[in-house]
C-alpha positions in Angstrom: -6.4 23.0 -29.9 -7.1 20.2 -32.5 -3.0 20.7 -32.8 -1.7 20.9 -29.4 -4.0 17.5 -28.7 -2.3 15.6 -32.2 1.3 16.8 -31.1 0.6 15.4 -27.4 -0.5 12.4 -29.0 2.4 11.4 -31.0 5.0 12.9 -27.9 2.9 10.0 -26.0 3.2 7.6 -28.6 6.6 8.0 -29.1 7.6 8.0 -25.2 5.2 4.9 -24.3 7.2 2.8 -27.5 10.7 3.7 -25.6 9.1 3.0 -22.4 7.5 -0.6 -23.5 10.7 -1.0 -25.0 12.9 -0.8 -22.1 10.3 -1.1 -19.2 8.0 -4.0 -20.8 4.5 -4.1 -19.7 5.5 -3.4 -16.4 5.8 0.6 -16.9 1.8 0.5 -17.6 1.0 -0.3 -13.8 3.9 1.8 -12.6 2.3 4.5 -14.4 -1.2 3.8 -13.3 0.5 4.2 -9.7 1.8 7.5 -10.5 -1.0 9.0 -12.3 -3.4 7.8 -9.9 -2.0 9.1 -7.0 -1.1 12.3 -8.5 -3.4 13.0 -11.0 -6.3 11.3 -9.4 -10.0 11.8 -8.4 -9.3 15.3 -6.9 -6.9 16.3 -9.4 -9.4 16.1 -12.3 -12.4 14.0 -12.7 -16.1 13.4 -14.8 -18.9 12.1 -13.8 -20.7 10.2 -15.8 -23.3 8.3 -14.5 -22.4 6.8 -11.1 -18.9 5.7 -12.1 -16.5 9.1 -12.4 -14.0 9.3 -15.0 -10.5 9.8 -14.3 -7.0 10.1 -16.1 -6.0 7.2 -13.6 -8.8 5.0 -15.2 -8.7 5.4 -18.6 -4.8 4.9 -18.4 -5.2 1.5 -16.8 -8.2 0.9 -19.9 -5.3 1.4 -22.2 -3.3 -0.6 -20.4 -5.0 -3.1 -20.5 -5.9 -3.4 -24.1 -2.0 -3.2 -24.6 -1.8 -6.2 -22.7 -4.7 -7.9 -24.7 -2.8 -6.6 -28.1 0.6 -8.2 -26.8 -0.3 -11.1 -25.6 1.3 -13.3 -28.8 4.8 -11.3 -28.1 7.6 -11.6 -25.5 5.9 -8.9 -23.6 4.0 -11.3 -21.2 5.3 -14.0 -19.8 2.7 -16.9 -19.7 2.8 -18.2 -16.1 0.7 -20.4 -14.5 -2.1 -19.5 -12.0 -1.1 -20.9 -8.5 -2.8 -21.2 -5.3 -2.4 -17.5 -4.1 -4.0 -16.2 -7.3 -7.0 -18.7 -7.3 -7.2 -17.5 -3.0 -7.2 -13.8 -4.6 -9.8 -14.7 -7.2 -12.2 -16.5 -4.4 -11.4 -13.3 -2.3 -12.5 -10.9 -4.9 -16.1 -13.6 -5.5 -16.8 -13.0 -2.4 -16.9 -9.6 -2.2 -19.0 -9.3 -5.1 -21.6 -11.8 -3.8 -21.5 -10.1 -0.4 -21.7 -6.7 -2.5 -24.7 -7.7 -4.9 -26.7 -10.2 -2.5 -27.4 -6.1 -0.6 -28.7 -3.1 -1.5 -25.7 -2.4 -3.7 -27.3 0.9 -5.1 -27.5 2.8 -1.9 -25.5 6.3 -1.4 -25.2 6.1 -5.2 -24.4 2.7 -5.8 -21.1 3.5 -3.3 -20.8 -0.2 -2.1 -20.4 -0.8 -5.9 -17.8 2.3 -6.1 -15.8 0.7 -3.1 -15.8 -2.6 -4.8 -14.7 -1.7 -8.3 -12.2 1.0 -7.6 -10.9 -0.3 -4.7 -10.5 -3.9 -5.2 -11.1 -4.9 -8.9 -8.6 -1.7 -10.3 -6.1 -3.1 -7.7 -6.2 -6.5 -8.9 -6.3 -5.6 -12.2 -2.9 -4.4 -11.9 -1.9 -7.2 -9.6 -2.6 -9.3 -13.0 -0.6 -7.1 -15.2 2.6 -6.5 -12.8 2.5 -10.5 -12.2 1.9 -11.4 -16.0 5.1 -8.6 -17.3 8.5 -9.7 -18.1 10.2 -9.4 -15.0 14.4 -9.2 -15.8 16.6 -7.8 -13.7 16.1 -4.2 -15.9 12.3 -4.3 -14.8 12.9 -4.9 -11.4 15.4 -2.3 -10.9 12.8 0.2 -12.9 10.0 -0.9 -9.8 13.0 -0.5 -7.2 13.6 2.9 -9.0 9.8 4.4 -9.5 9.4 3.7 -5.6 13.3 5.5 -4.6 12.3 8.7 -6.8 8.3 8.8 -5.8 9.3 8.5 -2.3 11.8 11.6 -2.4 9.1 13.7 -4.4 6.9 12.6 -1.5 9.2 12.8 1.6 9.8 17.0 0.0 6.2 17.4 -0.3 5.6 16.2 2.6 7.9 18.2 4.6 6.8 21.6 2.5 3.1 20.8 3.5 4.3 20.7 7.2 6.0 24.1 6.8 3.8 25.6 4.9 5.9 26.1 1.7 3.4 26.0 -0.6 5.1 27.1 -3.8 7.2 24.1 -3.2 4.1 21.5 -3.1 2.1 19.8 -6.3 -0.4 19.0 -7.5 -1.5 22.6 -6.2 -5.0 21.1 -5.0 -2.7 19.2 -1.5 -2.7 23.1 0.0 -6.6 23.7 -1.1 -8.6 25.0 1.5 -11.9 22.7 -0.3 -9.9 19.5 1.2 -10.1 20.4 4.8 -9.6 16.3 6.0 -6.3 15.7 7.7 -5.2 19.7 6.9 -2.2 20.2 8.9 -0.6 17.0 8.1 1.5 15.4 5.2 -0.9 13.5 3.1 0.4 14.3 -0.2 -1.4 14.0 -3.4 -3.6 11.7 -1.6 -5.1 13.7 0.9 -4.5 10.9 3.4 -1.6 10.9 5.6 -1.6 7.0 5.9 -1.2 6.6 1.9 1.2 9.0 2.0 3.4 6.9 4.8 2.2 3.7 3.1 4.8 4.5 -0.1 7.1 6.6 2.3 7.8 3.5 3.7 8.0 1.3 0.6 10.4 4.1 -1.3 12.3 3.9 2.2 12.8 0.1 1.8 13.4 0.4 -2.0 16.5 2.8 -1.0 17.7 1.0 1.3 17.8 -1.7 -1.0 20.5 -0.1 -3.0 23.2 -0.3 0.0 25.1 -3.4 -1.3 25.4 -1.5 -4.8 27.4 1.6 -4.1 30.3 2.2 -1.9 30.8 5.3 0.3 30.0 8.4 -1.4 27.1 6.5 -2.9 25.5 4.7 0.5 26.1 8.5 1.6 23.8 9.5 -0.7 21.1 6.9 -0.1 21.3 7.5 4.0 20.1 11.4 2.6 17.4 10.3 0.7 16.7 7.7 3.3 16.6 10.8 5.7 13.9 13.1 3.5 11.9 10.1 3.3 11.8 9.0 7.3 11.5 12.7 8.1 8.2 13.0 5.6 6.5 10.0 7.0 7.5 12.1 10.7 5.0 14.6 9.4 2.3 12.6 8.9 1.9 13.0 12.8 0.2 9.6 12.4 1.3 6.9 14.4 0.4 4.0 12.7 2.8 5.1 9.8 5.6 5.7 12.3 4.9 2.3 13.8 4.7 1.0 9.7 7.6 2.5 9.3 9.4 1.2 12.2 8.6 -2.4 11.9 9.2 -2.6 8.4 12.9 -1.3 8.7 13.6 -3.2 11.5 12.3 -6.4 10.1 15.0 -5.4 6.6 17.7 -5.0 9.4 17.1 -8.4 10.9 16.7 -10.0 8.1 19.8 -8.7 6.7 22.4 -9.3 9.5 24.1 -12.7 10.7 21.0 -14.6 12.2 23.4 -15.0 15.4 22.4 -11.2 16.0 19.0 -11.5 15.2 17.5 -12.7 18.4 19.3 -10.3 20.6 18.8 -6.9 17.8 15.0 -8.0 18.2 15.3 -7.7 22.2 16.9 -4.7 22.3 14.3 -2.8 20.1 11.7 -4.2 21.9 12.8 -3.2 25.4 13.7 0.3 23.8 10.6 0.6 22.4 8.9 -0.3 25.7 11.1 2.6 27.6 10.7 5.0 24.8 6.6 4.4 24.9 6.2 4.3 28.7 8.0 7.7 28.7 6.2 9.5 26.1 3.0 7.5 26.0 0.8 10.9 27.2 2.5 12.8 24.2 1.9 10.2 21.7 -1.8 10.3 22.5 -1.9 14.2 23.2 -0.1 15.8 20.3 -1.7 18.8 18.3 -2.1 17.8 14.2 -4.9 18.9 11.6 -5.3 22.3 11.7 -9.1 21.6 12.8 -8.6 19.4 15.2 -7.6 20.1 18.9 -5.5 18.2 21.2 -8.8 17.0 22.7 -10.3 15.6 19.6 -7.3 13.8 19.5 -7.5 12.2 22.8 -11.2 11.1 21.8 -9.4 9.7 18.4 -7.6 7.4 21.2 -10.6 6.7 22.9 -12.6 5.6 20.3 -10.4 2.2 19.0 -12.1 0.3 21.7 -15.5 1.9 21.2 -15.2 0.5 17.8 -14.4 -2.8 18.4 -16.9 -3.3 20.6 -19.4 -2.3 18.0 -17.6 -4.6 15.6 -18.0 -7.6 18.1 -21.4 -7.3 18.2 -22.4 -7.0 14.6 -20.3 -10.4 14.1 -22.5 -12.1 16.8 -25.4 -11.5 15.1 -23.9 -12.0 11.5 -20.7 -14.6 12.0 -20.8 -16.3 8.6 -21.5 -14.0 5.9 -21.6 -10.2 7.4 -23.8 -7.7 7.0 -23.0 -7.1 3.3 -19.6 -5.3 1.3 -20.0 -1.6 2.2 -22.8 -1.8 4.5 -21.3 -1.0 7.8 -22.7 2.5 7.9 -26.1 1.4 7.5 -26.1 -1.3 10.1 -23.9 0.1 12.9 -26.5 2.4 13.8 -28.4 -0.6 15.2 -25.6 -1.2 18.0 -24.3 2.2 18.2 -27.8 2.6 20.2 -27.5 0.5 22.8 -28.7 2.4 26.1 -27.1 -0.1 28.5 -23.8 -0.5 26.8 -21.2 -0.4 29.6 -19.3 2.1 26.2 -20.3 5.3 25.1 -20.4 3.8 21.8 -23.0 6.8 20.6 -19.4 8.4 20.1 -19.2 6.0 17.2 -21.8 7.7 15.1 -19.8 9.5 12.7 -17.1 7.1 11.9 -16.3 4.0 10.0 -14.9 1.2 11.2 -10.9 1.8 11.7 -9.6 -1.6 11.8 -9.7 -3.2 8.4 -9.7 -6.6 9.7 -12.7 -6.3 12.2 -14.5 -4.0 8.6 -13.9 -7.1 6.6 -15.0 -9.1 9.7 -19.0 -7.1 10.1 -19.3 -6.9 6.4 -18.1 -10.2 4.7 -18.2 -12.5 8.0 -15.6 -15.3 8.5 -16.0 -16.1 5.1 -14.2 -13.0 3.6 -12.0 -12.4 6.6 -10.6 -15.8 6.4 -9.9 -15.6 2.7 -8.4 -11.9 3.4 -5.9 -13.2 6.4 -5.0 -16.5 4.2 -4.1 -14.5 1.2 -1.7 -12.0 3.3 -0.2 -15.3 4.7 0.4 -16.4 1.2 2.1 -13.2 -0.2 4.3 -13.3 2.8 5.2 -16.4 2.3 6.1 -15.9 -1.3 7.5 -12.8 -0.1 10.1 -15.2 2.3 10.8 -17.6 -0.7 11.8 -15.0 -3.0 13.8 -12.9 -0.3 15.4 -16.4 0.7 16.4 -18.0 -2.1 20.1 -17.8 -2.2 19.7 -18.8 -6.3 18.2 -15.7 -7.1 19.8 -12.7 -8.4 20.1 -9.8 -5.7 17.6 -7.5 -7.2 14.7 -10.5 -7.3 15.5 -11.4 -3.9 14.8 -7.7 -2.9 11.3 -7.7 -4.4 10.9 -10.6 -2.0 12.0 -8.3 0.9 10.3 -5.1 -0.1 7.0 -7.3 -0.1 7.5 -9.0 3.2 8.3 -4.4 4.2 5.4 -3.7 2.1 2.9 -6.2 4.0 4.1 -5.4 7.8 3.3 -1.4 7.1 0.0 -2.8 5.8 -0.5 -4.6 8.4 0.5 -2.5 10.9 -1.8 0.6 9.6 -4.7 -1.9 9.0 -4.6 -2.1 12.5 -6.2 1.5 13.0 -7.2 2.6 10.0 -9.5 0.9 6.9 -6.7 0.9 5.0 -8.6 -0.5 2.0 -10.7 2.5 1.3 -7.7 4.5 1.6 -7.0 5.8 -1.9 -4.1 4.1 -3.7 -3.1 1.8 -0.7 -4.4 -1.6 -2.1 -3.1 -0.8 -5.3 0.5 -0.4 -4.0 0.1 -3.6 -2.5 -1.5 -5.1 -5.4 1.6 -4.4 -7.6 4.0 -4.9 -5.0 3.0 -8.2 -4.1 2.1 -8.7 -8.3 5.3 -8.5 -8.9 6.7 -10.8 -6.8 4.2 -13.2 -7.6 5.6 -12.8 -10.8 9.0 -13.6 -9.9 8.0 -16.8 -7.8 6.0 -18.1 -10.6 8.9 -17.8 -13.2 10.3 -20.8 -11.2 13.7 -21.5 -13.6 16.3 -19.1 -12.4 18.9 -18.8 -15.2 22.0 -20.1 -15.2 24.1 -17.6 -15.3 22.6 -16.3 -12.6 23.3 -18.6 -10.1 25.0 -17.1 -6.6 28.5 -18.9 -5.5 28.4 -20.9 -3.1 29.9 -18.8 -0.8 26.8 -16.8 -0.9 24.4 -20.1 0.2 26.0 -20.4 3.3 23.7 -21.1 6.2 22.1 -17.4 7.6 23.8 -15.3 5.2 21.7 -13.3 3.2 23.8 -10.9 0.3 21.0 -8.9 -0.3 22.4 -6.2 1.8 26.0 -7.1 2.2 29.3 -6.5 -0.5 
């Protein structure tokens, strides 16, 4: 054993020296990403204490003493702190004053839990993906992790839908023990809105290779494009298909002549109306986990309101500061008892909140939910700049888009679901938006890379054109 472990070691060694040596620092949060959504929590974990162990973890500890070793070499780039990573910083201060100001050691210190791995591991690699070298060879490695993640989850996805089980890994997706969501695609995350939270990204990542190949080529892409739509398809969960949706159209308006913008945007939305006014009793009536019925499903419908409601109220009595970070399932049951509620918001009981706005809203007050809203405004703003600065090279200017993609899926799944305790979904948007952070703060664009003039024309964007 003492053998196999030293070989392993130096195999590792070896293969994170190439990596660094291509990828920069950048690999280590692309393979946080990776291990932590496939090699994660259920995959193999030790408690010790309150705080489990995982491979995930101790990868991004190495990581980060990398970082801390290289920080004298040309492997991080020394950029300036700016106003979105100072809102970030004030976002994350709040959350641990709203955390520690309340019983933070309740259901085994799980408000702590929720704050560490869900927030400060995320921004961790937000710090590390925005502090890497960031060359046109790193950014095409990002653009390639998401295009080759995304196919291995658009096949695993479809396999889990069909059954196919020699055809899906990790082995533990097809586990009876994981009973949640059974039925659907959720991937190695057990969640089906994680799973079409990357779909979508690695959808908007492939995409972004059109203007690079010519017909054979953007024949393949339209084929992996295909794997990926038809995996997020069998999530059977409409907020990734409405993700999905918005995100691609908002790449296609953005990409054509902005004469066509105004009239593309009409016509989807009056073909969305039809197509939702038609189907808008199968949409809400559709069978999907194998231990849920069609019913169930129409109380999951019913219940959005229910829990808004109870969200309203808690805010009245607690506008300012909330009822504490990861406290909402101790105080709801004070409003979920109302006898002369006009709602049968007893329904409630068993559920968190699914709106991660109006979670933010009970638990941290205005206070965090403004800080929350003013930071996604920021990242989509840096997001535009990036994406719209003719100056930049094409692959930079892509980041820019697949944030501004990557932000509208989050938004649009926040809607419905607490996206934020959702494993591995902040920490895709953490590096995402790191990233192009990154790039916006490197704020010289080389010479040699400048686009002709031609390509600064008024409304054209090259990004997706030849």
């Amino acid at each position: 054993m003492v053998t196999i472990i030293t070989i392993a070691g130096i195999v590792a060694l070896v293969w994170s020296a190439l990596a660094l040596r291509y990828g920069g620092l950048l690999v280590g949060p692309l393979a946080v990403v990776f291990v932590g959504s496939c090699f994660g929590h259920a995959f193999y974990h030790v408690s010790v204490g309150p705080i489990p162990i995982t491979l995930d973890r101790l990868l991004l500890a190495a990581v980060l003493l990398v970082f801390v070793a290289a920080c004298r070499t040309s492997l991080v780039a020394h950029k300036p702190l700016e106003a979105t990573d100072w809102i970030l910083g004030l976002f994350l201060a709040a959350l641990t004053f709203s955390t520690l100001s309340h019983n933070w050691r309740v259901d085994g210190s799980q408000p702590a839990a929720t704050l560490l791995f869900f927030y400060g591991l995320p921004a961790a690699v937000y710090f590390l993906a925005r502090q890497s070298q960031l060359a046109s060879r790193h950014l095409h490695l990002l653009l390639g992790f998401f295009v080759v993640f995304s196919l291995y989850l658009g096949t695993t996805a479809i396999a889990e839908r069909l059954q196919l089980w020699s055809f899906v890994f990790p082995r533990y997706i097809g586990s009876p023990a994981h009973e949640e969501f059974f039925g659907r695609a959720r991937g190695p995350f057990l969640n089906p809105v994680a799973c079409g939270l990357y779909l979508t990204s690695g959808l908007i990542a492939t995409l972004c290779g059109w203007p690079r190949f010519r017909s054979l080529g953007r024949l393949t892409l339209l084929a992996l494009a295909s794997v990926m739509v038809l995996g997020a398809y069998c999530t059977l969960t409409r907020s990734v298909w409405l993700g999905l949706g918005s995100s691609v159209l908002l790449v296609v308006i953005l990409s054509v002549h902005r004469t066509w913008r105004l009239p593309l945007f009409v016509f989807v939305a009056l073909a969305a109306t039809v197509f939702v006014t038609l189907m808008g009793d199968h949409l809400t009536s559709f069978k999907r986990d194998r231990h849920v019925s069609v019913h169930d499903m129409n109380e999951s419908a019913r219940l959005r309101p229910i829990l808004a409601r109870i969200a309203l109220n808690m805010f009245r009595d607690r506008p300012i500061l909330g009822h504490g970070f990861g406290q909402y399932k101790h105080t709801d049951m004070n409003y979920w008892r109302d006898p002369k509620a006009d709602l049968p918001l007893e329904s409630a009981k068993p559920y968190v909140q699914h709106n991660v706005f109006l979670s933010i809203l009970t638990e941290t007050g205005l206070v965090g939910l403004l800080l929350y809203t003013t930071l996604l405004a920021l990242w989509a703003k840096r997001g535009w700049q990036v994406w719209s600065n003719a100056d930049r090279t094409l692959v930079e200017r892509q980041v820019g888009l697949l944030t501004l993609a990557a932000l509208t899926s989050h938004v649009a799944n926040g809607m419905f679901h607490e996206v934020s305790i959702i494993p591995m979904s902040n920490m895709l948007l953490m590096l995402i938006t790191g990233v192009c952070q990154g790039i916006a703060a490197s704020r010289a664009v080389p010479a040699g890379h400048r686009r002709s003039a031609a390509d600064r024309l008024p409304g054209k964007h090259p990004a997706f054109t030849t």
